[in-house]
C-alpha positions as CSV (number, residue, x, y, z in Angstrom):
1,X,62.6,194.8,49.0
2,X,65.9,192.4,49.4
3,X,64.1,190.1,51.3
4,X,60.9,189.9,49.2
5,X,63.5,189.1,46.2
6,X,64.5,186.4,48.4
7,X,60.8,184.9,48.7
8,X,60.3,185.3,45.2
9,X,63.3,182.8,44.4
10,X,62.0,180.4,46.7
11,X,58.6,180.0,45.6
12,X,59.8,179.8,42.1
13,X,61.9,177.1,42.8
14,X,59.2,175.3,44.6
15,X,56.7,175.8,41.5
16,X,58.9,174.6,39.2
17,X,61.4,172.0,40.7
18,X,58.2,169.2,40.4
19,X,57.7,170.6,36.6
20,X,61.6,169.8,35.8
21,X,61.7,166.6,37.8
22,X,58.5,165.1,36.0
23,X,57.8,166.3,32.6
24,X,55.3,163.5,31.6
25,X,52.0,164.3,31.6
26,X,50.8,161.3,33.4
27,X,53.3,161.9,36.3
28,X,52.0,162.2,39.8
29,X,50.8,165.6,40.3
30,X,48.1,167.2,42.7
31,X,45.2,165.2,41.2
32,X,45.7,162.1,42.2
33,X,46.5,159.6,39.3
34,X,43.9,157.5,37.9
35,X,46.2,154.5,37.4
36,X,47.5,154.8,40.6
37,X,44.2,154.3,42.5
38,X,44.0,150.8,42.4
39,X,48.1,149.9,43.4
40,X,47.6,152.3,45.9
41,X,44.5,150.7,47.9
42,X,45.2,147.7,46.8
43,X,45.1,146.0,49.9
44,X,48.5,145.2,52.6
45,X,49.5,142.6,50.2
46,X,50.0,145.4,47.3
47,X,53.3,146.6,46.5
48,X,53.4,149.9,45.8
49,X,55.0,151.1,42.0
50,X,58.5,152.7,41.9
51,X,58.8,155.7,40.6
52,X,62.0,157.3,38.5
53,X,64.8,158.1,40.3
54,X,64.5,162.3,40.0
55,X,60.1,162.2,40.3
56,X,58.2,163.6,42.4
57,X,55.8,161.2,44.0
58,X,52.8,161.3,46.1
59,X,53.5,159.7,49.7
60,X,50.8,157.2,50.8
61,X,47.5,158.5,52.3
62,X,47.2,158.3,55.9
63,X,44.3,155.0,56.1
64,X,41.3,156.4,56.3
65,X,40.2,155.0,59.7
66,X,36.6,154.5,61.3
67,X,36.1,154.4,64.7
68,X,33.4,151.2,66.0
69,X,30.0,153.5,65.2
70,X,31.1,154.0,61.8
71,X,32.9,157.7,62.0
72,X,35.8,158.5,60.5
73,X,38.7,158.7,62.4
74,X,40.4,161.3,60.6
75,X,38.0,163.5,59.4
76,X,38.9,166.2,56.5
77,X,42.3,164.4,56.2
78,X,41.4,163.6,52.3
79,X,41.5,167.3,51.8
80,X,44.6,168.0,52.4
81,X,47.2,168.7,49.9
82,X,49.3,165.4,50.1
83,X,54.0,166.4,50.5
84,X,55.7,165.2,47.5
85,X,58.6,163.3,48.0
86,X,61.6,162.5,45.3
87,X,62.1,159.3,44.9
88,X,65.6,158.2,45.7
89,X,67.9,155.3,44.5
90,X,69.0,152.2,45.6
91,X,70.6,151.0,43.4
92,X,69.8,147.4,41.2
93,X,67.3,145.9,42.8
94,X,68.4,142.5,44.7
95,X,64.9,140.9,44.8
96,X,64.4,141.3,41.1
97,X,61.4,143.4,41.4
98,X,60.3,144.9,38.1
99,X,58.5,148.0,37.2
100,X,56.5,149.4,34.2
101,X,57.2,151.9,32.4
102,X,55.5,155.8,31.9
103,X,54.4,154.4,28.2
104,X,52.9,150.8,30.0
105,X,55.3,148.7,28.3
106,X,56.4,145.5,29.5
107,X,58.5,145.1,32.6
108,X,62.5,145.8,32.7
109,X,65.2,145.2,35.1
110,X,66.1,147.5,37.1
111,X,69.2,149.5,35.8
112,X,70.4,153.0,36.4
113,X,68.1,155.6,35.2
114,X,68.5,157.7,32.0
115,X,68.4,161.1,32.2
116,X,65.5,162.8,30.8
117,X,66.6,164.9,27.7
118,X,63.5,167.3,28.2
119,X,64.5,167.8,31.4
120,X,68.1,169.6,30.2
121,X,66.8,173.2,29.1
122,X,64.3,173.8,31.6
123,X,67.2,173.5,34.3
124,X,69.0,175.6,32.4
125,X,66.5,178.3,31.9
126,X,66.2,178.0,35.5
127,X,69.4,178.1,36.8
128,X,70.1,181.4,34.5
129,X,67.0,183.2,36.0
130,X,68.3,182.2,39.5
131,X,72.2,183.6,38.5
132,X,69.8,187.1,37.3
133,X,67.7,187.5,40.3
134,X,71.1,186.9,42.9
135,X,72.9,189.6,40.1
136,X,69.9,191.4,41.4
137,X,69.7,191.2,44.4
138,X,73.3,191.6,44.7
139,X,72.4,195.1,43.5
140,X,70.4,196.2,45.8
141,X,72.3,195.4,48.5
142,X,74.8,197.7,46.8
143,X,72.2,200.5,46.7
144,X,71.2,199.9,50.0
145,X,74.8,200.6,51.2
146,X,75.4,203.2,49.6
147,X,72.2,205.1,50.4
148,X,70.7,204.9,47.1
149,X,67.8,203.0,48.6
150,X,66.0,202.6,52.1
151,X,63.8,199.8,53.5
152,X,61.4,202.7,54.1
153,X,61.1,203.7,50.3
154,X,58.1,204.1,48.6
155,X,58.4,200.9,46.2
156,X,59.0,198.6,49.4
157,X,55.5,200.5,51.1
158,X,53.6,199.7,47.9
159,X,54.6,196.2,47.6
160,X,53.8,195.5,51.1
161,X,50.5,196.7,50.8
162,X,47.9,194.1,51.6
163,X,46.1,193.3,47.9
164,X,42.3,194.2,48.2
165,X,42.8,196.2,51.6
166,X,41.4,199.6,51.3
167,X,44.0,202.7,51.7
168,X,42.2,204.0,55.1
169,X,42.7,200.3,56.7
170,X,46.4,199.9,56.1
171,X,49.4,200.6,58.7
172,X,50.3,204.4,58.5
173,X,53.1,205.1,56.8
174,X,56.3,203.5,59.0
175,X,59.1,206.1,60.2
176,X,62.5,205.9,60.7
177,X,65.1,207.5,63.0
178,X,64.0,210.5,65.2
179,X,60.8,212.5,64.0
180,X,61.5,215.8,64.1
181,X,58.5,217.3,62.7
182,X,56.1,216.1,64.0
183,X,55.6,218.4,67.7
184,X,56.6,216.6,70.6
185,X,58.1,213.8,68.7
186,X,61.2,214.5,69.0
187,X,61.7,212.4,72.2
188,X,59.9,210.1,75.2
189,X,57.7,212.1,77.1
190,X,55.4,209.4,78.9
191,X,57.1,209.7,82.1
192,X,54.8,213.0,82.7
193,X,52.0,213.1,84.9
194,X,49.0,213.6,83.4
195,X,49.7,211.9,80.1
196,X,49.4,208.2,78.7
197,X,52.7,205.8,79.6
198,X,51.8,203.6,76.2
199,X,54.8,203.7,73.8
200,X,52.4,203.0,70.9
201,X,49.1,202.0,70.1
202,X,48.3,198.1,69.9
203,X,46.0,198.7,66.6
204,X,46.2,201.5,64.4
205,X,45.0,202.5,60.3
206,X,45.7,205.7,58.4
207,X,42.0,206.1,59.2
208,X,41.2,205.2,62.7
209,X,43.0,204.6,65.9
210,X,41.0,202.9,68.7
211,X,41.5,203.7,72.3
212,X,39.9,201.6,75.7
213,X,40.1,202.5,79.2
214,X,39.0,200.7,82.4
215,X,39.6,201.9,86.0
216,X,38.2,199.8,88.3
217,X,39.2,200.8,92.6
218,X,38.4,199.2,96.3
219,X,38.3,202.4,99.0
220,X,38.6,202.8,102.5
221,X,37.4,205.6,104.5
222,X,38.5,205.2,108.2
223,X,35.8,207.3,109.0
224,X,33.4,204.4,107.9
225,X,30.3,206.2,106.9
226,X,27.2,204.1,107.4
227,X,25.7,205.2,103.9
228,X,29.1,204.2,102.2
229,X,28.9,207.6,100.5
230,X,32.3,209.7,100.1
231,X,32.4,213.9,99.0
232,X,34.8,216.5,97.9
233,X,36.7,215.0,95.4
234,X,36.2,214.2,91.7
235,X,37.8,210.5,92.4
236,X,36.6,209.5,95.6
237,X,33.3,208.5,95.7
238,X,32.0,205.6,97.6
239,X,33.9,203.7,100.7
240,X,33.7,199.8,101.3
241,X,33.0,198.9,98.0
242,X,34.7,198.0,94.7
243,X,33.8,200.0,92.0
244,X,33.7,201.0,88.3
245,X,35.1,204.5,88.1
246,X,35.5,204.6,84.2
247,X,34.8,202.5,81.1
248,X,35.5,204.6,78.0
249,X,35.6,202.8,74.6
250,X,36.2,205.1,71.7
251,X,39.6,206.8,69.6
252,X,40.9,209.1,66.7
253,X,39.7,209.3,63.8
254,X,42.2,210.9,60.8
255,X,41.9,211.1,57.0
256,X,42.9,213.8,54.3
257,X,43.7,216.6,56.9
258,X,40.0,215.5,58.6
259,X,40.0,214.6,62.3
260,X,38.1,213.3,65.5
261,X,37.8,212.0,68.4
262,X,35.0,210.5,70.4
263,X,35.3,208.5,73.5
264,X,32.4,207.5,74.9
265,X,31.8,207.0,79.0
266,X,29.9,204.5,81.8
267,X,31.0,203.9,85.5
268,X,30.6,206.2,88.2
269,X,32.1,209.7,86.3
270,X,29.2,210.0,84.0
271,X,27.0,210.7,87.0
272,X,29.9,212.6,89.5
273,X,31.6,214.7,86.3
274,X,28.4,216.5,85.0
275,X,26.5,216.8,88.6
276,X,29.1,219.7,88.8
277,X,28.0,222.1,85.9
278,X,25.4,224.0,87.1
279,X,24.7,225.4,83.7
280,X,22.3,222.9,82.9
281,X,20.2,225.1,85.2
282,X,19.8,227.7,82.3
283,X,17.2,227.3,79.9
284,X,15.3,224.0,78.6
285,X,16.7,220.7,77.5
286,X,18.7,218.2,79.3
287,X,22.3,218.9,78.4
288,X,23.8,216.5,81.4
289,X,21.8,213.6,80.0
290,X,22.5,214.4,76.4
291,X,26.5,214.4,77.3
292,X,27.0,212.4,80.3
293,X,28.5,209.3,78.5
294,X,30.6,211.0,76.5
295,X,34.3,212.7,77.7
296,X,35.4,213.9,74.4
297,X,33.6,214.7,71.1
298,X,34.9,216.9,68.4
299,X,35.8,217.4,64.7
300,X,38.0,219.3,63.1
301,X,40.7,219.8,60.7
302,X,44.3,220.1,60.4
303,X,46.4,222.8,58.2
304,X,50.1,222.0,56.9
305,X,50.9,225.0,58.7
306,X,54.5,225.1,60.0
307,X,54.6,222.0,62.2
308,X,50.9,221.6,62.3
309,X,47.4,224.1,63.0
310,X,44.5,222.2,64.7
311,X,41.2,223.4,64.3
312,X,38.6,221.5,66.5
313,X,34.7,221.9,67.7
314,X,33.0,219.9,70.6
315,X,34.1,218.6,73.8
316,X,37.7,218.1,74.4
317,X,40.0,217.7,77.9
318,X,40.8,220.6,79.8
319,X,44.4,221.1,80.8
320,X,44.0,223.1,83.8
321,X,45.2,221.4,87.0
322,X,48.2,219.2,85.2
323,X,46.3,216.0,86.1
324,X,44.6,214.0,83.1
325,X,41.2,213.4,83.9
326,X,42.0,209.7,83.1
327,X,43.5,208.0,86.1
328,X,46.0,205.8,83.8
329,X,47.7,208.7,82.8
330,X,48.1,210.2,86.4
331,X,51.4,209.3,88.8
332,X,48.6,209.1,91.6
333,X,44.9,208.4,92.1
334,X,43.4,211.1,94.3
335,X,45.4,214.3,92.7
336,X,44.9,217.5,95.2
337,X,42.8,220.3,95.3
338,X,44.7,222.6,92.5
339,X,43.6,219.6,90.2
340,X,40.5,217.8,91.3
341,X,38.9,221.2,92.2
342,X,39.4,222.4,88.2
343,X,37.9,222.0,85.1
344,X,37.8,218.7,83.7
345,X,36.5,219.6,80.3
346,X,35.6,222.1,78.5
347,X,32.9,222.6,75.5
348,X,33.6,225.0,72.5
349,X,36.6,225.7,69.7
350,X,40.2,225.8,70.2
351,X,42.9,225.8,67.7
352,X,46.2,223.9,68.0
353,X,48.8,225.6,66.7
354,X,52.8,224.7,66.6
355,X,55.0,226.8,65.4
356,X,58.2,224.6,66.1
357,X,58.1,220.7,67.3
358,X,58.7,222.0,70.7
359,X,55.8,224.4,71.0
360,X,52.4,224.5,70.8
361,X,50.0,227.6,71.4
362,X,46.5,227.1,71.9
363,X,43.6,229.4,72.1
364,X,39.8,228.6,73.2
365,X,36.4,229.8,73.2
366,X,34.4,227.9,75.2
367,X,30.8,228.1,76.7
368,X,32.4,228.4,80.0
369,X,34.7,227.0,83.2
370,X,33.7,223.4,82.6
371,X,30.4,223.9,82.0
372,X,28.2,222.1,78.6
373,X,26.2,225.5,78.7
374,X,26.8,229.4,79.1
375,X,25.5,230.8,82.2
376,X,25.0,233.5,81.2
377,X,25.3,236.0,78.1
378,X,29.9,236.2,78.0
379,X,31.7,233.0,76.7
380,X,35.0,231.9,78.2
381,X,38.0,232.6,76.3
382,X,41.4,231.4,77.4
383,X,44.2,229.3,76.0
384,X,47.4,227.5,76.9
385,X,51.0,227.7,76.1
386,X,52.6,224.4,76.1
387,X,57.0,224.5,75.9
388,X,59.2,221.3,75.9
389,X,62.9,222.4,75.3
390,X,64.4,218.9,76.4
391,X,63.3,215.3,76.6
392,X,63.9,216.0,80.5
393,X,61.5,219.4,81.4
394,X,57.8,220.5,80.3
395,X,56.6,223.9,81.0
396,X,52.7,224.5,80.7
397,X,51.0,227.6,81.3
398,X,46.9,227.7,81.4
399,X,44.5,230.9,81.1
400,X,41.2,231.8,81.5
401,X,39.0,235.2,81.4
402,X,35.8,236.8,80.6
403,X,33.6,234.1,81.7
404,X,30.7,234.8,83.6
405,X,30.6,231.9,85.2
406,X,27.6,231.9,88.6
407,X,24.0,231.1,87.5
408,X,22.2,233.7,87.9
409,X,24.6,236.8,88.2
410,X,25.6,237.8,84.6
411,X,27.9,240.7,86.6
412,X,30.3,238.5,88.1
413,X,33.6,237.3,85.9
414,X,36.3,235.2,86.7
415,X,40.1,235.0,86.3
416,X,42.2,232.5,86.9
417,X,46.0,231.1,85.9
418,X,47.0,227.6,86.4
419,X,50.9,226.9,85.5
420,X,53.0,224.1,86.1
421,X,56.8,222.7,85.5
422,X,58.1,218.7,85.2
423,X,61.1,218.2,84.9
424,X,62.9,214.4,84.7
425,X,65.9,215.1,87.0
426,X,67.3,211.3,87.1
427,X,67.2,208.7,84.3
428,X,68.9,205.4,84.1
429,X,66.1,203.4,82.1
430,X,67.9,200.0,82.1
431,X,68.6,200.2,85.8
432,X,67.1,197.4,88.5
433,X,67.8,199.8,91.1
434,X,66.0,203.5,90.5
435,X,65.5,204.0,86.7
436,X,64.1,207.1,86.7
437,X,63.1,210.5,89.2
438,X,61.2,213.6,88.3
439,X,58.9,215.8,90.5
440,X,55.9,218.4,89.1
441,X,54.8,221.6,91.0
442,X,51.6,223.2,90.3
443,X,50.8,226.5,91.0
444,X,47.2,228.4,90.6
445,X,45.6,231.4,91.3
446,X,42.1,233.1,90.5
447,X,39.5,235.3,91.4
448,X,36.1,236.9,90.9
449,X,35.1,240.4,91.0
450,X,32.1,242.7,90.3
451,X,28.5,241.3,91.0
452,X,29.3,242.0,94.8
453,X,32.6,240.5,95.3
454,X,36.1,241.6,94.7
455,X,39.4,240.0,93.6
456,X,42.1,240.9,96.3
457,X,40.1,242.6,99.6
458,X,37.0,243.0,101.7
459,X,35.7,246.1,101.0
460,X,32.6,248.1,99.4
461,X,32.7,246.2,96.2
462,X,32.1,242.8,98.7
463,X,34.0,240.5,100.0
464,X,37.0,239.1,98.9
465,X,36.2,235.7,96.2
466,X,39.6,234.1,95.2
467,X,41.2,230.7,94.9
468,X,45.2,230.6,95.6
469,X,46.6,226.6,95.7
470,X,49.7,224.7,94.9
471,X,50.4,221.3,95.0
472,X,53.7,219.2,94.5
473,X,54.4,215.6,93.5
474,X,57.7,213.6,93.4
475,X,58.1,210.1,91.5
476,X,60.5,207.4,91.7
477,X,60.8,204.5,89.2
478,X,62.4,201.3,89.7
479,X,63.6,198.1,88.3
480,X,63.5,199.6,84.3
481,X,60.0,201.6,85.4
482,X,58.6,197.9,86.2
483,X,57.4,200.2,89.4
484,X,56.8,203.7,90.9
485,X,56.3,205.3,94.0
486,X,54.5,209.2,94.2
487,X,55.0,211.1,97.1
488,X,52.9,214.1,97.2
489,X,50.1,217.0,98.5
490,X,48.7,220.1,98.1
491,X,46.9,222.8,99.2
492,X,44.3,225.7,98.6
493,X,42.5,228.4,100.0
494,X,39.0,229.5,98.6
495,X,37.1,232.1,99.9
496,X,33.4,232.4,99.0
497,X,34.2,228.8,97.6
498,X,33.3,229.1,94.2
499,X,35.3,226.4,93.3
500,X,35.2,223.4,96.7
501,X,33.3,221.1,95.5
502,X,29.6,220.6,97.3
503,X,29.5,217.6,98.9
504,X,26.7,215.2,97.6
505,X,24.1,215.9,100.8
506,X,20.8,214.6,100.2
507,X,21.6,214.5,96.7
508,X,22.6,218.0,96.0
509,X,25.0,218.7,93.3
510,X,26.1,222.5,92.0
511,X,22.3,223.4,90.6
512,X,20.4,222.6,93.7
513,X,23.1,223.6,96.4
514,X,22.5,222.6,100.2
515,X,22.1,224.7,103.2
516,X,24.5,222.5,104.7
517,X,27.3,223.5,103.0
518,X,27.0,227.1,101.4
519,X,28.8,228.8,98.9
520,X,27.9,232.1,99.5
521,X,30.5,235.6,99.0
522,X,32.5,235.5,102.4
523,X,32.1,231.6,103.1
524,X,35.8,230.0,104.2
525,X,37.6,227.2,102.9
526,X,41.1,226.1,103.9
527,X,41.8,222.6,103.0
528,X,45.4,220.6,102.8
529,X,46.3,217.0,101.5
530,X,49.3,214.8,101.1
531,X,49.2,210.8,99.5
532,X,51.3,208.0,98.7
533,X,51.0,206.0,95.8
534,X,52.5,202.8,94.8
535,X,52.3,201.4,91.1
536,X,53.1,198.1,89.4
537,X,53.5,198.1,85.8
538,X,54.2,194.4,84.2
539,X,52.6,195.9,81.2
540,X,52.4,199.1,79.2
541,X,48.6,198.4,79.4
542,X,47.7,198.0,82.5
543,X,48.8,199.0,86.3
544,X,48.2,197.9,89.3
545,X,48.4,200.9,92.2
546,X,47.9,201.1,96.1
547,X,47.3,204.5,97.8
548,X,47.0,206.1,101.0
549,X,45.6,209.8,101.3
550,X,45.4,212.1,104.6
551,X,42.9,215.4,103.8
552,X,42.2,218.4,105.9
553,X,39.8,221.3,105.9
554,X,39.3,223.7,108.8
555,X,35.3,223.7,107.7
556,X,33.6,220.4,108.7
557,X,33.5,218.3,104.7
558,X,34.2,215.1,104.9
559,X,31.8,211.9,105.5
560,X,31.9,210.7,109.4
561,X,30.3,208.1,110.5
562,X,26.9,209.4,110.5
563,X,26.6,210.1,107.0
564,X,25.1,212.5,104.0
565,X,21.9,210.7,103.2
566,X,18.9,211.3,105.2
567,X,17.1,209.0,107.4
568,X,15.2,206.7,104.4
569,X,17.3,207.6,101.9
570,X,17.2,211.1,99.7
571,X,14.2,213.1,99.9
572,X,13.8,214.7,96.4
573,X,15.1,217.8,97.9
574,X,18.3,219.0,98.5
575,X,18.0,222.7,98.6
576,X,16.1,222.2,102.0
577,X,17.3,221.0,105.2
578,X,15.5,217.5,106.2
579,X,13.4,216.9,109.2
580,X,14.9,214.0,111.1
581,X,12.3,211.7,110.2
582,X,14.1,212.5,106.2
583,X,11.2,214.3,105.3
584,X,11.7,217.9,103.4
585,X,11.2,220.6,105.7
586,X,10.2,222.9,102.8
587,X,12.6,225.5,103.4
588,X,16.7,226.7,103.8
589,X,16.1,228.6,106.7
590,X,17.2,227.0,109.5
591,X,14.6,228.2,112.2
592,X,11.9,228.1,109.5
593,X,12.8,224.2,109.1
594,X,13.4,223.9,113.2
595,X,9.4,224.7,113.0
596,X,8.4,222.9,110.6
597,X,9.9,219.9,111.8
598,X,8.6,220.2,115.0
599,X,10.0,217.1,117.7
600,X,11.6,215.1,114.9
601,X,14.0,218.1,114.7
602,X,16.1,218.8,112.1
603,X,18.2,216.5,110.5
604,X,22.0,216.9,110.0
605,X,24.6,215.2,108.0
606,X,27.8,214.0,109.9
607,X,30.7,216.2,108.3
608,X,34.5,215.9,110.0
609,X,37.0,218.0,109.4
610,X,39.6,215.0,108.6
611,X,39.5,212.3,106.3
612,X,42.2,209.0,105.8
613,X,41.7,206.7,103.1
614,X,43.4,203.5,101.5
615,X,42.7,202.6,98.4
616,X,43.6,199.8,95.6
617,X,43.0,199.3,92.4
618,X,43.7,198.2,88.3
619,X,43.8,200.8,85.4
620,X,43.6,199.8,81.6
621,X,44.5,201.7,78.4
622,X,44.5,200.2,74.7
């Protein structure tokens, strides 16, 4: 408010000074003076007319130049406002020059100028409202110091209000000092994995805050698969190429209590995300094409309830696995198994609730374990408890139940817990040296049981269907988190492999399946991983990261040499085996096919039990 005092005296002055200083009414002034016209383009040999000593005066035009075709040189100059200038003294003149007076009467020497008697009061009545607004101002400043007033106050927020700007366009409402209301707010926690490193957003209105993502990657398999194609993983796709992994364009919406968010999707995860949810198996319409470009999609609402309730419908991120399903937000690229091998999303209603700024409880009901459809009749329900004590440590613990979640066998339900700790044990944030350490450990476990499995044993109810994993990352940031290296791995155990991810043979995805790589009750999976990522950060926008990743599995999964696409490219049908001319052998049964193939044989995909990779690449967030 001090300051816009401040302007307020200044452009006073300015308006006025040239009404004090020239009080006649045919004194030069914006519109350029008739009688002036001709002594002013009079030619080199004109002289130009003296003005009062005290006047403002218009400085001579710039000459109005033409080029040799006739252009003007100095095009739109005549529009622009001419700079007054007062006119100074010299003294009596030594040539003898004369000048006329404002009335047009006859020439006079040269003598010291009288002061205009007009001119008197008005400087007064100037000079008194300048002593009033400094008295003023001089006020404030007391206020100000004594906390009677705050740059923050409500006048100041009006005032700087942009005139003609509607309310839902403007800046939200600034803060000052430490938030602690608002959950989470209460400190700095972007050095977590899984969540956005951006202080603040670039744009932002009371009604809509934008958000952009790109994620762009070069990768390497050593294994150098002819058909460039790349399985079990939710990152990992294709080898030898650079690619588009995500371009999401999209934000928050927020007025009266009244929220959203949408962020739409294109690159290669709107074709590798929903070619996992075999609910789209279950009844008509094309739910993976209806949602496929879009990550997030809800609405909802939020109560003044304690430090915030949340009440939200649609598609919104899943928490399980600690990773963020955005790569920007992730201390490494390819997360392990415990992460990539979890939901990414999840479609229903949840509710946000925080009860201090440190907590938040969250309960969902949800179609199902990542899934846009139920697969059967039973919904998921599960929820998350989310704890932050300290700037330094996050404790989150994830759980899910009652979903009956395998097409086709409405008996079967799952279980599963997925928990996690961070905690920032080193942080010098101005250092060159290391500015900051912190490490995250992971830790699931699950199950299925009934439908002719059980949770913990082999027995008469079937054989045993679980998922038991763990993974563990450490981080170092140095030269004032300019850069970061993540040292880290994981590993998992899933029998009956509900949740391994089907490698893309032939084209298959979760609805068709392949007899190549089964997931039926009793089928094996033991896999292991470890990585190291680098990061460069010149920007809170943007990072530039380098990784190498060594993965395991005591099944034959990963792409060799030979490939998962059949000779001629897919067939249109991945629930068969191939012949080995890459035509469909019409069945899943392997002898069946070995007939109906006859010489050409059958066709198999070259699966290795190792896989190395290096990869590069550039992330973006706005």
């Amino acid at each position: 408010m001090i300051r816009m005092y401040v302007i307020l005296v200044c452009l006073l002055t300015l308006l006025v000074v040239p009404a004090v200083a020239s009080p006649q009414a045919n004194t030069t002034t914006n519109t350029p003076d008739a009688k002036a016209e001709p002594q002013r383009n009079a030619g080199p040999e004109a002289t130009p007319t003296a003005a009062p000593v005290g006047h403002l005066v218009r400085p001579n035009s710039r000459p109005n130049l033409r080029d040799l075709f006739g252009r003007t040189s100095n095009p739109g100059y005549s529009t622009i406002r001419p700079t007054y200038e007062v006119a100074q003294s010299s003294g009596p003149s030594s040539s003898g020059e004369e000048r006329k007076s404002d009335s047009g009467s006859d020439p006079k020497p040269d003598s010291e100028p009288k002061a205009d008697p007009d001119s008197k009061p008005a400087l007064s009545a100037i000079e008194e409202e300048i002593e009033t607004l400094k008295a003023r101002i001089a006020d404030l400043e007391k206020q100000v110091a004594s906390g009677g007033g705050s740059a923050g106050s409500a006048p100041q927020r009006e005032a700087e209000k942009s005139p003609g700007v509607p309310e839902a366009l403007q800046l939200p409402e600034p803060s000052s000092g430490v938030d602690n209301f608002t959950p989470f707010a209460y400190g700095d926690f972007t050095w977590l994995n899984g969540t956005s490193r951006n202080k603040a957003p670039i744009f932002d209105t009371k009604f809509f805050t934008p958000e952009v993502r790109f994620d762009t990657h070069y990768m390497h398999s050593f294994n150098n698969p002819v058909d460039h194609s790349l399985g079990g993983a939710t990152e990992s796709f294709r080898s030898d190429e650079v690619q588009i992994e995500q371009i999401s364009v999209g934000g928050d919406f927020h007025w009266q209590n009244v929220r959203g968010r949408v962020l739409y999707m294109n690159g290669l995860f709107t074709t590798t995300t929903p070619r996992n949810d075999a609910s789209s198996g279950v009844g008509q319409w094309d739910v993976r094409g209806a949602y496929r470009n879009t990550s997030e999609a809800y609405g909802g609402y939020h109560f003044n309830v304690n430090h915030g309730l949340n009440v939200d419908a649609g598609i919104f991120v899943s928490y399980i696995g600690l990773f963020s399903y955005y790569n920007f937000d992730n201390w490494a690229y390819q997360p392990s198994f415990v992460s990539s091998n979890t939901p990414w999303f999840f479609n229903g209603v949840r509710v946000q609730w925080f009860p201090t700024n440190k907590l938040k409880i969250e309960p969902w009901f949800i179609n199902g374990w990542q899934t846009y459809n139920k697969f059967n009749s039973r919904p998921g329900i599960g929820g998350q408890i989310l704890w932050r004590p300290k700037e330094w440590v996050s404790l989150v613990f994830n759980n899910y139940g009652n979903g009956t979640d395998t097409l086709g066998n409405g008996a079967r339900k799952r279980l599963h817990t997925d928990d996690s700790v961070e905690v920032r044990y080193f942080n010098r944030p101005d250092s060159m040296g290391i500015s900051k350490m912190a490490f995250s450990l992971t830790g699931d476990l699950g199950c299925e049981y009934s439908g002719g499995v059980t949770c913990t044993h082999n027995g008469p109810g079937g054989p045993k269907q679980a998922f038991a994993g763990w993974m563990l990352y450490n981080r170092m940031w140095f030269r004032k988190d300019l850069m970061a290296v993540t040292v880290g791995g994981g590993k998992m155990n899933n029998p009956g492999r509900y949740l391994t991810l089907l490698p893309p043979i032939n084209g298959a995805d979760a609805l068709s399946g392949s007899p190549y790589f089964t997931a039926s009750a009793g089928d094996q999976a033991h896999m292991w991983d470890g990585s190291v990522n680098f990061q460069y950060m010149p920007r809170q926008y943007v990072t530039f990261w380098t990784e190498a990743v060594y993965r395991h599995s005591d099944v034959p999964y990963w792409t060799g040499r030979g490939g998962i696409t059949p000779p001629g490219g897919n067939n249109g049908f991945p629930a068969q085996f191939a012949c080995g001319t890459g035509a469909a052998s019409g069945t899943n049964d392997l002898a069946t096919a070995t007939a109906n193939c006859g010489a050409a044989g059958v066709w198999f995909p070259d699966l290795r039990k190792n896989q190395t990779t290096i990869s590069a690449g550039v992330l973006v967030r706005f």
